[in-house]
TISEVEX-577017 format. One record per atom (N, C-alpha, C): residue number from 1; residue in three letters; chain; atom name; x, y, z. Coordinates in nm, 3 decimals, m for minus. Each point is the difference from the previous one (the first is absolute). Layout:
<rs>
R   i  aa ch at       X       Y       Z
R NUM Ala  A CA       X       Y       Z
...
</rs>
This chain:
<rs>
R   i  aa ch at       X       Y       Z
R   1 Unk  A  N  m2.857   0.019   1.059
R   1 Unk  A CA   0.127   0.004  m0.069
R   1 Unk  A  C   0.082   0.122   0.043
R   2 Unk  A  N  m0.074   0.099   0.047
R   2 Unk  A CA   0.086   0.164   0.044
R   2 Unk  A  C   0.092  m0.023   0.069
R   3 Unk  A  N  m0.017  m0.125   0.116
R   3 Unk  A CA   0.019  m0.051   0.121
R   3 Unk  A  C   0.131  m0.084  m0.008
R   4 Unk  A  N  m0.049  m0.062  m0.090
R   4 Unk  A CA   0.143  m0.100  m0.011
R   4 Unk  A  C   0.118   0.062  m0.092
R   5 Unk  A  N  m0.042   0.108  m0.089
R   5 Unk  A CA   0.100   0.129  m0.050
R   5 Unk  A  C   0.071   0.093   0.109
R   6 Unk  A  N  m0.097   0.045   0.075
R   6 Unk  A CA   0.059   0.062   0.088
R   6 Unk  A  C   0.107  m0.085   0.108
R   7 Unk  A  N  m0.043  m0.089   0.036
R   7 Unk  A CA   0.088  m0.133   0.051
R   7 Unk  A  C   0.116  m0.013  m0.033
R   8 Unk  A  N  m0.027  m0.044  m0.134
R   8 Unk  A CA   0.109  m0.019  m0.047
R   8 Unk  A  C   0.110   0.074  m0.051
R   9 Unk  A  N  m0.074   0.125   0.032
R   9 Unk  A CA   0.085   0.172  m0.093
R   9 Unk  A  C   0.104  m0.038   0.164
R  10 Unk  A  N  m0.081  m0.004   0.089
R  10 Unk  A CA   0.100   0.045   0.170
R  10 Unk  A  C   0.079  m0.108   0.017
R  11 Unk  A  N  m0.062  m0.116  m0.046
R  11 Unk  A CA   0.144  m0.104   0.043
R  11 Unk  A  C   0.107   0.045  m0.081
R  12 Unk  A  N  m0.040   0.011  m0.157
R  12 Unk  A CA   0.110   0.045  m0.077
R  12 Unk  A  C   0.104   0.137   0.084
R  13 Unk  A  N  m0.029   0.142  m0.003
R  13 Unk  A CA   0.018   0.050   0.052
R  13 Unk  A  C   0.150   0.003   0.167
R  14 Unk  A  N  m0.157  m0.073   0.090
R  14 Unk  A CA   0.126  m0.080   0.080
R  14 Unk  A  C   0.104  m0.122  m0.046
R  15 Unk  A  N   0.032  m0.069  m0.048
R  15 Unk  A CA   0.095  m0.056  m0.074
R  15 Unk  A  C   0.100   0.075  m0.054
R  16 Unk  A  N  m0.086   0.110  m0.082
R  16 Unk  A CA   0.136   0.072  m0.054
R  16 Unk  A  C   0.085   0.089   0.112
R  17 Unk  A  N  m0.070   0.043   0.096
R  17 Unk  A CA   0.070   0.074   0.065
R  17 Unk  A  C   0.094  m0.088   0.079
R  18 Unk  A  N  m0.006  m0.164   0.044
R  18 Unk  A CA   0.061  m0.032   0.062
R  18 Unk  A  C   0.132  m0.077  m0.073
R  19 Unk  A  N   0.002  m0.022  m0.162
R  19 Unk  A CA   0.086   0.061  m0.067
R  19 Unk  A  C   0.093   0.084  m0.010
R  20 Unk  A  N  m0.089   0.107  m0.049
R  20 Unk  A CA   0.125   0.118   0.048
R  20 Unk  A  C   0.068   0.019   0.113
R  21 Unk  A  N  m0.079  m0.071   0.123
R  21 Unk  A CA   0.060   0.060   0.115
R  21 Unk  A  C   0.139  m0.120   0.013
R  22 Unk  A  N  m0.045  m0.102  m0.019
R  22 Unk  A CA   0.113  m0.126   0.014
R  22 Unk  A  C   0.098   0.016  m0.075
R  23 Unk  A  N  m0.013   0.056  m0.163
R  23 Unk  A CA   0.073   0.010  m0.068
R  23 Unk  A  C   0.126   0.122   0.025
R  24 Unk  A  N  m0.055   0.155   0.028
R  24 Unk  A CA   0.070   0.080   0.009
R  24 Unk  A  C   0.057   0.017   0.147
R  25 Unk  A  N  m0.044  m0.069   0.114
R  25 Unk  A CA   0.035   0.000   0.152
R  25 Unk  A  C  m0.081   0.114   0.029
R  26 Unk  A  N  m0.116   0.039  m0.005
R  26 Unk  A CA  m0.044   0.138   0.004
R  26 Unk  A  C  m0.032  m0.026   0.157
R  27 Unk  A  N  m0.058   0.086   0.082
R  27 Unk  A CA  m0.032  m0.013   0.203
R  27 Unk  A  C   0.111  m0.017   0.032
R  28 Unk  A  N   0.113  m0.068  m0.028
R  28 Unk  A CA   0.056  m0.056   0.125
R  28 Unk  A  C   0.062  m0.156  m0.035
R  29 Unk  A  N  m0.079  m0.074  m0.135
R  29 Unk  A CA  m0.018  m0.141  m0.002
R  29 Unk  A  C   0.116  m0.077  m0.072
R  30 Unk  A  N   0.019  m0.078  m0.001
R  30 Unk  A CA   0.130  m0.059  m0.068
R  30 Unk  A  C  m0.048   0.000  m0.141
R  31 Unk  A  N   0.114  m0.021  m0.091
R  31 Unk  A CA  m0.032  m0.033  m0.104
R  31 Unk  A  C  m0.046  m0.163  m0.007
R  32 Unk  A  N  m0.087  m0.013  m0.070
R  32 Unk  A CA  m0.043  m0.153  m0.016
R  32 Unk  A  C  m0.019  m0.020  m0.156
R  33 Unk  A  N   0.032  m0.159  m0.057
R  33 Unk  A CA   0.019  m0.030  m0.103
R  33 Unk  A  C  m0.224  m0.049  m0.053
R  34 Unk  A  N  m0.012   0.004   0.108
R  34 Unk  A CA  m0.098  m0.091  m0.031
R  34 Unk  A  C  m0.136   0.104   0.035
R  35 Unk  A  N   0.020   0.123  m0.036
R  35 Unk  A CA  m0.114   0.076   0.017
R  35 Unk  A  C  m0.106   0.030  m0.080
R  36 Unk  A  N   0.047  m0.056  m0.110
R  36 Unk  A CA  m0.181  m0.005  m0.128
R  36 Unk  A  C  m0.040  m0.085   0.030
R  37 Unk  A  N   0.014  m0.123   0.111
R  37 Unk  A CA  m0.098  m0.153  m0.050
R  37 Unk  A  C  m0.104   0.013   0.037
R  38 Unk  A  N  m0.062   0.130   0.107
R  38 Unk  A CA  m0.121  m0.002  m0.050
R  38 Unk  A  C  m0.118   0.055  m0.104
R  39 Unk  A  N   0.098   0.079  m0.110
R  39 Unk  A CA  m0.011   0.002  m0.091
R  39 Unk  A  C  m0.038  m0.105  m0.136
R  40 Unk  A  N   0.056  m0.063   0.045
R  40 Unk  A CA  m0.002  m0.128  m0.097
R  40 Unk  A  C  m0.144  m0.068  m0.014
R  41 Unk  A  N  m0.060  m0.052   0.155
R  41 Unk  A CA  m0.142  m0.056  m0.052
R  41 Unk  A  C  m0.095   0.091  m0.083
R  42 Unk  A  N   0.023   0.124   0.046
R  42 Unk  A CA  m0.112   0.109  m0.038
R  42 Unk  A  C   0.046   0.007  m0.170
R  43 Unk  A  N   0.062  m0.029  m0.086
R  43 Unk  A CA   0.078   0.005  m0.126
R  43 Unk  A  C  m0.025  m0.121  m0.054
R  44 Unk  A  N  m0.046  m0.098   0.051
R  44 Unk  A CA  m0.072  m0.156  m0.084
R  44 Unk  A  C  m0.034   0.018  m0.081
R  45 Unk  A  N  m0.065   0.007  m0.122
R  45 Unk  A CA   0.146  m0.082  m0.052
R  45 Unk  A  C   0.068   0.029  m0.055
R  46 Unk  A  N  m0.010   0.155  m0.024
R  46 Unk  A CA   0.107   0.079  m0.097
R  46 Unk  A  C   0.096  m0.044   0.002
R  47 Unk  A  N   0.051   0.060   0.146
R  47 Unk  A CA   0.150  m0.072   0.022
R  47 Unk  A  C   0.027  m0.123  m0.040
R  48 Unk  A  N  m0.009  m0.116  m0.022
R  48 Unk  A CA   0.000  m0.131  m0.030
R  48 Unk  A  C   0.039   0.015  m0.147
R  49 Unk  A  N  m0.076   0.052  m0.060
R  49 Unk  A CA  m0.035   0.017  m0.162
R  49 Unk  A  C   0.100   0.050  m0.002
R  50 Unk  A  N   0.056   0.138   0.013
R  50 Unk  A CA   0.112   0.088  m0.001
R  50 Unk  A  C   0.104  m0.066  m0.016
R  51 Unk  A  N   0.075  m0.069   0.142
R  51 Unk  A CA   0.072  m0.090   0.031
R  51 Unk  A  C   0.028  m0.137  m0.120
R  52 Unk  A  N  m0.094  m0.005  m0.049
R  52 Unk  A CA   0.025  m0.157  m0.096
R  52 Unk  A  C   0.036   0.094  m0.132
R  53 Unk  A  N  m0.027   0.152  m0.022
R  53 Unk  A CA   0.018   0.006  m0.132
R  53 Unk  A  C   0.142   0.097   0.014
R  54 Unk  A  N   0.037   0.037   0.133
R  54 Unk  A CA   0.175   0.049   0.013
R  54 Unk  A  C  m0.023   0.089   0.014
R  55 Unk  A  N  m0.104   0.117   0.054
R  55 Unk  A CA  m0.007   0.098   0.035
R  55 Unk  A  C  m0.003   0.005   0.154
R  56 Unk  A  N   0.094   0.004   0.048
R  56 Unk  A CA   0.062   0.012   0.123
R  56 Unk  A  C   0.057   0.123   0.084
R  57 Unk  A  N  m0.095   0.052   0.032
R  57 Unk  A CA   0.080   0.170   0.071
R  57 Unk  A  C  m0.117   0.060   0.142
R  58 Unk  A  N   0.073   0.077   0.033
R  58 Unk  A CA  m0.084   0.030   0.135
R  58 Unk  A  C  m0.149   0.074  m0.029
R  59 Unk  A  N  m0.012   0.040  m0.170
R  59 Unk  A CA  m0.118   0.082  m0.043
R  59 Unk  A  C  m0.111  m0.142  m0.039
R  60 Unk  A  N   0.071  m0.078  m0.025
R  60 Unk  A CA  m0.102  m0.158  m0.021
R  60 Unk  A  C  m0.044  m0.003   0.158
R  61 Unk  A  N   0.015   0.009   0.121
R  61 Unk  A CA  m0.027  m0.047   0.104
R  61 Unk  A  C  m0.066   0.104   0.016
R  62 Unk  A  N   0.026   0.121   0.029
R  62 Unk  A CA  m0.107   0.125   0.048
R  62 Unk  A  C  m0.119  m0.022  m0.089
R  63 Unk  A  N   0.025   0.012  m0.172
R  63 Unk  A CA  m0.090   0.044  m0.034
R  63 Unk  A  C  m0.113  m0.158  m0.058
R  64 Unk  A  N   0.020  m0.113   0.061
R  64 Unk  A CA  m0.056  m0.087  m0.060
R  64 Unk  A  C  m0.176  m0.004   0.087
R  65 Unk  A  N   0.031   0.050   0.160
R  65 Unk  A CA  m0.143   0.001   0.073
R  65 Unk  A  C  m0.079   0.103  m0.077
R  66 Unk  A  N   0.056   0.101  m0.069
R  66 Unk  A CA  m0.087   0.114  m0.116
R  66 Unk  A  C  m0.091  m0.057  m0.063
R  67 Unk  A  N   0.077  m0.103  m0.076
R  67 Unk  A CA  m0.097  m0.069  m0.094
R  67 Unk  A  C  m0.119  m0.040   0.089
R  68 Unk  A  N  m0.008  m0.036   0.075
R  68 Unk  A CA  m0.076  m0.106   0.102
R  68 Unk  A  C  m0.135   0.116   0.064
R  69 Unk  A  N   0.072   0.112   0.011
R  69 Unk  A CA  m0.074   0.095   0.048
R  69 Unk  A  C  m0.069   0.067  m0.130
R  70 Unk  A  N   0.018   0.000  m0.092
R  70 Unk  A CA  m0.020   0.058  m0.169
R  70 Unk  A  C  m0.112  m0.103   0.028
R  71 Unk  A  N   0.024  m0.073   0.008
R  71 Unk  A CA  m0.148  m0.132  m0.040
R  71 Unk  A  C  m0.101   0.028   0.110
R  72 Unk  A  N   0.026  m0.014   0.079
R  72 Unk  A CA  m0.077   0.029   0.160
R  72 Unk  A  C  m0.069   0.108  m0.046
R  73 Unk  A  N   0.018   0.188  m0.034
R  73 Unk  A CA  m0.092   0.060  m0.039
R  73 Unk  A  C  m0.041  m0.006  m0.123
R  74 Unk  A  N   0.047  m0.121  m0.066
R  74 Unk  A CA  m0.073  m0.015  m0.140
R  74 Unk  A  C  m0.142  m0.026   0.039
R  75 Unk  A  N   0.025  m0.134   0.094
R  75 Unk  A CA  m0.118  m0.101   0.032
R  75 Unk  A  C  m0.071   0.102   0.050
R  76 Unk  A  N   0.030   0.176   0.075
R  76 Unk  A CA  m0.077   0.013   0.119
R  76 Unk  A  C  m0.117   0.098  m0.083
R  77 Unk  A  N   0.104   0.020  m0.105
R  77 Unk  A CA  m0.115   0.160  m0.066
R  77 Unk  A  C  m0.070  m0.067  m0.139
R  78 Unk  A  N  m0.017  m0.136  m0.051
R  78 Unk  A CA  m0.083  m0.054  m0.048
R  78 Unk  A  C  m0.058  m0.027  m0.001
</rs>
C-alpha cells in the first residue's frame, strides 16, 4: 500500500504542476484552457459528487485527488 501512496502522491503532484504551468503560462507555455484534465481522473469521484451538488470552483478540482490520497494513507497505516 506505501507504494501505491507514494504513486499516487507523484502522479498527483505532477498533475498539479502541469496545471499551474498551463494555467499561469509559466516556461515559456501558452496559456491553455484545458490544463487540470489531468487532474480530474485522479479526483473520482469527488469531483463528480461536488459537481452534482453545485460546488463548482478551481479548489473542488485541486483539492478533490486529496481526498483520494487521505484514503490511500488511511488504507496504508492500518
Amino acid at each position: 500500500m506505501k507504494w501505491v501512496f507514494w504513486g499516487f502522491f507523484a502522479l498527483y503532484v505532477f498533475a498539479l504542476a502541469l496545471f499551474l504551468i498551463g494555467t499561469f503560462g509559466w516556461f515559456g507555455q501558452a496559456q491553455d484552457p484545458l490544463a487540470g484534465v489531468f487532474l480530474m481522473p485522479l479526483g473520482f469521484p469527488w469531483n463528480i459528487i461536488g459537481d452534482r451538488l453545485g460546488l463548482v470552483s478551481v479548489a473542488l478540482g485541486v483539492g478533490a485527488p486529496l481526498v483520494n490520497l487521505a484514503i490511500l494513507y488511511w488504507l496504508w497505516k492500518r
